[in-house]
C-alpha positions as CSV (number, residue, x, y, z in Angstrom):
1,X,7.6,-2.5,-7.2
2,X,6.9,-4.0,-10.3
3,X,9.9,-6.7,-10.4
4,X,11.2,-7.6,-7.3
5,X,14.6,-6.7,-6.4
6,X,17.6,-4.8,-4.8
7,X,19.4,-2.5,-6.8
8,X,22.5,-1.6,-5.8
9,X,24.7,1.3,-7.4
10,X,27.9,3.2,-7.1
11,X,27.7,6.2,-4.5
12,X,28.8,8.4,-6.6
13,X,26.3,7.0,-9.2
14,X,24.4,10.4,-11.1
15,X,21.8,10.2,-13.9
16,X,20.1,7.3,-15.5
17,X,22.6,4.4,-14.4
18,X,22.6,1.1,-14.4
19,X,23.2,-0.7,-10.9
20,X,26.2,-2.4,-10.5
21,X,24.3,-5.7,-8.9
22,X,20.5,-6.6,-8.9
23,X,19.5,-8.9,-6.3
24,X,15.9,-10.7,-7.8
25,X,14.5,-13.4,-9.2
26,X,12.3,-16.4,-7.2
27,X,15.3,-17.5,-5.2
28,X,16.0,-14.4,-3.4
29,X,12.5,-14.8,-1.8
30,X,11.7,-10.6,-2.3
31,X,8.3,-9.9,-2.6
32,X,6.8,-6.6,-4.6
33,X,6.3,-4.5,-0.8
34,X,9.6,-3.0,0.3
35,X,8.8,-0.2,1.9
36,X,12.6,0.0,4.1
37,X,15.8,-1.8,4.5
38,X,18.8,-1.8,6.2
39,X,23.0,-2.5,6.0
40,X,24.3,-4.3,8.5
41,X,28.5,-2.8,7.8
42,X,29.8,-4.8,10.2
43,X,28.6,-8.5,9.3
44,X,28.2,-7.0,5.9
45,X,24.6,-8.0,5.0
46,X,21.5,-5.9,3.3
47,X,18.0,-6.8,5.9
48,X,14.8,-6.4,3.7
49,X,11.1,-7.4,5.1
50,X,8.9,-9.2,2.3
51,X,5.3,-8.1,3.8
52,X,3.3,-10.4,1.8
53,X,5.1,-13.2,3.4
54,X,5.3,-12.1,6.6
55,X,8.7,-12.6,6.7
56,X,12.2,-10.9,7.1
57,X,15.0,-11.5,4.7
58,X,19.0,-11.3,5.5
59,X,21.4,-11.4,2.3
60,X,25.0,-11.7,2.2
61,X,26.3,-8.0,1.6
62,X,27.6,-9.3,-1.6
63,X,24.7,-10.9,-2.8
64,X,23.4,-10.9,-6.6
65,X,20.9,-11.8,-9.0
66,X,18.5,-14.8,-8.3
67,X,20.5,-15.1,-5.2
68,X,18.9,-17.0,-1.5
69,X,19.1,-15.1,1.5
70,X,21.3,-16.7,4.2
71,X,18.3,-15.9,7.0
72,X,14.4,-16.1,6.7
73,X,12.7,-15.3,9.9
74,X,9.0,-16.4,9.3
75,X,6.7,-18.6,11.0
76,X,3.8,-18.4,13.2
77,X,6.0,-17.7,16.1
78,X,7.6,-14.8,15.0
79,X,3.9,-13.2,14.9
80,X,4.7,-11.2,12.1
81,X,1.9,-9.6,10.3
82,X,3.1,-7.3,6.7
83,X,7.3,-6.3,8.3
84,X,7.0,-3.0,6.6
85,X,10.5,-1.7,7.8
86,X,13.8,-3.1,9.6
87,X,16.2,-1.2,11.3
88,X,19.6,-2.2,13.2
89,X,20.8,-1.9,16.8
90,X,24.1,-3.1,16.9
91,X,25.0,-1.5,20.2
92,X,22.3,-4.5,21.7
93,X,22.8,-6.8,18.5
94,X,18.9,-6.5,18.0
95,X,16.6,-6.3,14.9
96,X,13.7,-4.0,15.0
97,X,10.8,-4.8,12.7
98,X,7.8,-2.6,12.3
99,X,4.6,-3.6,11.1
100,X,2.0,-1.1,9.5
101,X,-1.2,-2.9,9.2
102,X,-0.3,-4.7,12.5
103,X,0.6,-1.5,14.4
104,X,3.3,-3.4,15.7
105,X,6.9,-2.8,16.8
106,X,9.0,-6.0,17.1
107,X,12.9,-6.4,18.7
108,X,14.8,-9.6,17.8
109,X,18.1,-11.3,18.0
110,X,20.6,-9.7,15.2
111,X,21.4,-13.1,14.1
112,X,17.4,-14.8,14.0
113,X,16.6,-17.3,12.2
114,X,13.6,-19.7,11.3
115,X,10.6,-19.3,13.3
116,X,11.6,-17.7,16.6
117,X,9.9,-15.7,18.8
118,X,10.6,-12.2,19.2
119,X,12.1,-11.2,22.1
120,X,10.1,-8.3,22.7
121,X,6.6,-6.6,21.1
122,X,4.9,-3.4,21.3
123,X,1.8,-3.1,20.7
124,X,-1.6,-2.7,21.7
125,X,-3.9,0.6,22.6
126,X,-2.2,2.5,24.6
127,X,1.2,2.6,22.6
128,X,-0.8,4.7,20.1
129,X,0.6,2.7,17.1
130,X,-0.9,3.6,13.5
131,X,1.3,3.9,10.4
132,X,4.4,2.6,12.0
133,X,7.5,2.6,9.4
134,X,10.3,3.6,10.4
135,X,12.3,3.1,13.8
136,X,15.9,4.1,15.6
137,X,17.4,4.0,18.6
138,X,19.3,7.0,20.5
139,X,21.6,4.6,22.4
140,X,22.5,7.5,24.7
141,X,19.0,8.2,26.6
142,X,18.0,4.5,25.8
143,X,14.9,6.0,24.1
144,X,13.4,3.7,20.8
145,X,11.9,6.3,18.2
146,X,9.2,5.8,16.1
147,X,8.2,7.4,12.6
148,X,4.3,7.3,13.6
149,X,1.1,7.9,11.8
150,X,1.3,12.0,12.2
151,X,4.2,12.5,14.7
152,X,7.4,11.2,16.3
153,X,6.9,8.5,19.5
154,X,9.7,7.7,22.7
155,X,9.2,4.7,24.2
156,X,11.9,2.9,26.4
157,X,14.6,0.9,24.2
158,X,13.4,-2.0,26.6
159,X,9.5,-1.3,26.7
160,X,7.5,-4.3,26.2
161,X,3.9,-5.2,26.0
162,X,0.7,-1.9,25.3
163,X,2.9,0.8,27.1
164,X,2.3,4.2,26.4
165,X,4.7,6.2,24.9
166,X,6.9,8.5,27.2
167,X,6.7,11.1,24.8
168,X,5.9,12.7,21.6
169,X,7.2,15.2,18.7
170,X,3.7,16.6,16.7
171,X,2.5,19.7,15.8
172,X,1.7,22.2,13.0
173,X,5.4,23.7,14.1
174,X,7.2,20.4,13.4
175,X,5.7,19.9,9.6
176,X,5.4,16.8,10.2
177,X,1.7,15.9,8.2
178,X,0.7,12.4,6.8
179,X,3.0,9.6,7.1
180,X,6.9,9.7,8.1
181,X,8.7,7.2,7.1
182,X,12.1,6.3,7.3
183,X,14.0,7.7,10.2
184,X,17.5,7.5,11.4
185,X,19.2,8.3,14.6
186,X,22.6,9.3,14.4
187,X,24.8,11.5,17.5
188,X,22.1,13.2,19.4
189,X,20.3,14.2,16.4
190,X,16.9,12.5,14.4
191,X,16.7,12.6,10.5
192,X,13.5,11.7,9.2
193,X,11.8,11.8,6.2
194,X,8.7,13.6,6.5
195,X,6.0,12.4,3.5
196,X,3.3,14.3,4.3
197,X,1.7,12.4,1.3
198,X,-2.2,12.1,1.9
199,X,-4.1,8.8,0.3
200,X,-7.1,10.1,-1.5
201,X,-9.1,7.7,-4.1
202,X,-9.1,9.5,-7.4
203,X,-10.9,5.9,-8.7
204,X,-14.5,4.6,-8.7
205,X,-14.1,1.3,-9.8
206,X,-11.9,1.4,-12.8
207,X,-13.0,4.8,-13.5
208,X,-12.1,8.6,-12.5
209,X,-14.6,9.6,-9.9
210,X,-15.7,13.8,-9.1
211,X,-13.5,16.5,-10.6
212,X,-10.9,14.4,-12.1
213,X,-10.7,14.4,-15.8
214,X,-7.0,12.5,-16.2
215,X,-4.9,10.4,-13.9
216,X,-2.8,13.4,-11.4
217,X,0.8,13.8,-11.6
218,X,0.7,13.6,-7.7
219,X,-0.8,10.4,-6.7
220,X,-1.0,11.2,-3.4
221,X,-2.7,14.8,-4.2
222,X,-1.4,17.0,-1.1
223,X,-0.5,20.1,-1.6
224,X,1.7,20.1,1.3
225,X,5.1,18.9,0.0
226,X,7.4,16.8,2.3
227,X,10.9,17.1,3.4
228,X,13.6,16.0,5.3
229,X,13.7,17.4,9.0
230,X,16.3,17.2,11.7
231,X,15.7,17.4,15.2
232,X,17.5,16.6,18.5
233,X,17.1,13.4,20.4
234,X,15.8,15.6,23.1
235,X,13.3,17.5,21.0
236,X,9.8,17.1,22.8
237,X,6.4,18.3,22.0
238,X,5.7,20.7,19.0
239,X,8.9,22.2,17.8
240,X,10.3,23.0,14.4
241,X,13.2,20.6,13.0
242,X,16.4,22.2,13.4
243,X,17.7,21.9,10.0
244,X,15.6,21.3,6.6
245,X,16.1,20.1,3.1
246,X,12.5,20.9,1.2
247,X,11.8,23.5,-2.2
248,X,11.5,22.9,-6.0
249,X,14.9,23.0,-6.0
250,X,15.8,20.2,-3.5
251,X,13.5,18.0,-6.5
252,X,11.7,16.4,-3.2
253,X,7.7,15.7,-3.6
254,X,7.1,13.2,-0.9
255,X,10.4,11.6,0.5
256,X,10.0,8.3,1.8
257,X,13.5,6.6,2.0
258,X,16.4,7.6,3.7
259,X,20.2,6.9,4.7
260,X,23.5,8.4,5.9
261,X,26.8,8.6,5.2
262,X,28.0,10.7,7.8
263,X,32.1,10.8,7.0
264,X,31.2,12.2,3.8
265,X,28.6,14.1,5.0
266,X,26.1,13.1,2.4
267,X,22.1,12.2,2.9
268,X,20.3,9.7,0.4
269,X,16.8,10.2,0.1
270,X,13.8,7.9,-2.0
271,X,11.2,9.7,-3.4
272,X,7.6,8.0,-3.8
273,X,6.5,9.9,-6.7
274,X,9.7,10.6,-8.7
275,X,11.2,6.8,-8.5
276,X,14.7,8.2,-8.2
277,X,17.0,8.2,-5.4
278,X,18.5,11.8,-4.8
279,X,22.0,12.8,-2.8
280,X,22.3,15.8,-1.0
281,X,26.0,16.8,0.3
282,X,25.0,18.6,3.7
283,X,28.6,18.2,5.7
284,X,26.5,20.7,8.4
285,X,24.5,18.0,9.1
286,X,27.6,16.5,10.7
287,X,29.7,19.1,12.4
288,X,31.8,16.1,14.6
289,X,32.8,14.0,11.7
290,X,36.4,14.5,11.0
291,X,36.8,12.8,7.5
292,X,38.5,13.6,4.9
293,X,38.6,12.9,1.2
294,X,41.7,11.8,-1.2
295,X,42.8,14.6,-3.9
296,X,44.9,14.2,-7.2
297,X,48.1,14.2,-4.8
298,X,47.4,11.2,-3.6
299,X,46.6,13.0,-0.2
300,X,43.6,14.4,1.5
301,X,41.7,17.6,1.6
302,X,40.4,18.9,4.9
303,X,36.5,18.6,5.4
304,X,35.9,21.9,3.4
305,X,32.4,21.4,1.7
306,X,34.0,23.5,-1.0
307,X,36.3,20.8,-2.3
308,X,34.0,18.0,-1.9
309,X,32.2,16.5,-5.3
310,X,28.6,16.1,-5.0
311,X,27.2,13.2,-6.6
312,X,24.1,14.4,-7.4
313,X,23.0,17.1,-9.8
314,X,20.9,18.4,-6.3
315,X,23.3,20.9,-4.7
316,X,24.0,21.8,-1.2
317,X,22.7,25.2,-1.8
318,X,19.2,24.0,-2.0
319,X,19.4,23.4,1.9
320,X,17.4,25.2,4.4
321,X,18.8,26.1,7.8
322,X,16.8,27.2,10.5
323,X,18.6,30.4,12.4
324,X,18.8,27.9,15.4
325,X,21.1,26.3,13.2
326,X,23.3,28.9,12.3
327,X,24.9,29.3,15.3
């Protein structure tokens, strides 16, 4: 990130827009490494990490331009080291914080402020911890998931300390290569967004190194093209997601961010190499949501995917289901 900031932009936003509020400038304390953030919709405030400053930022939901966030949690008591990712968990008012580079997951008060300790940390050997983004909670089996260096990790919500994981979702079934990232948990069911975006050095120095003759399209160079994966909260071991969006069609390289919006059943994704933000209408996703929308009438249609708009220029057609998900 070049310049610093939040951009935030109608839903229904399509095409080369400009955002309807930019939160930036030296005030709002944002550093160039955002790599996840979080909506708090019931105290209405945006959570952002600044990994260069070890720190975790709170805004007012509101916020915009050169704008101060209302909470800092930094200090030497927090024992942050580079917050890559936040994630909420309102149902225990708690903030989860993962760090990459420290191969650290940390839990803290919702409302933290100043430098406080955390009130618990996982981390150590036997967590197997790598390249920790992104986090969620299935508040129904009490399980903490974690977007991991190849693979999915369980721990206990309440784990504390180098504990092992109780579990694990890897394997060449499950698609899942280099690097998930973000990862949501939402009714018995785990969206992530699989990368699979492999760091090779094209560089010697300033210069091209080997084979290469010009700068790649693809700076991460793997063939292997990521996608957005589904899979149940119980899902163990090496099994295929459920439900996919991937293809040339879906316009995903290597996916990175991700968030829901379950009563209109749409999925927002971040791409790392096409520095767009993409919206996929997939109401199958969320076969218990029961919303509806408003029509010219002034009244509302049922939730037929056939009378829903679509954002995006990316159409639901470009989904992938699994037969297990045809049922």
């Amino acid at each position: 990130m070049s310049q610093p900031r939040i951009a935030i932009f109608a839903r229904a936003a399509n095409g080369s827009v400009e955002p309807k509020r930019v939160i930036t400038g030296q005030a709002s304390k944002l550093g160039r490494t955002v790599h996840g953030i979080a909506y708090d919709a019931v105290h209405d405030e945006i959570i952002v990490p600044n990994a260069l400053a070890d720190a975790v930022l709170v805004f007012r939901g509101s916020a915009n331009g050169a704008e101060p966030p209302i909470r800092v949690i930094q200090g030497p008591c927090t024992q942050l080291v580079t917050p890559h990712s936040v994630s909420l968990d309102l149902d225990h008012n708690e903030l989860l914080v993962s760090s990459l580079t420290g191969k650290t997951i940390y839990a803290f008060s919702l409302n933290a402020n100043g430098d406080v300790a955390p009130l618990r940390m996982i981390k150590g050997p036997r967590t197997g911890l790598g390249h920790v983004v992104g986090l969620g909670i299935d508040s129904i089996n009490d399980v903490l998931v974690v977007a991991n260096t190849k693979d999915l990790l369980f721990f206990k919500r309440t784990d504390n300390g180098d504990v092992a994981p109780l579990a694990s979702l890897e394997g060449p079934k499950t698609g899942i290569g280099d690097e998930p990232w973000q990862l949501h948990v939402y009714k018995g069911k785990i969206f992530v967004a699989a990368s699979n975006h492999l760091h090779q050095s094209v560089y010697s120095a300033v210069t091209l190194k080997g084979t290469f003759t010009k700068v790649p399209e693809d700076p991460w160079l793997d063939p292997n093209l990521g996608f957005i994966g589904v899979w149940n909260t119980t899902d163990r071991g090496d099994v295929p997601p459920r439900a996919i969006i991937r293809g040339p069609f879906s316009g995903l390289l290597h996916p990175i961010g991700l968030a829901l919006n379950p009563p209109r059943g749409e999925i927002y994704v971040s791409d790392s190499v096409r520095n767009g933000l993409l919206t996929f209408l997939v109401p199958d996703f969320f076969p218990d949501e029961k919303a509806s929308e408003p029509n010219k009438s002034g009244g509302h249609n049922s939730r037929n995917p056939g009378r829903i708009k679509r954002p995006s220029r990316y159409r639901a057609s470009h989904l992938d289901l699994p037969p297990c998900c045809r049922k």
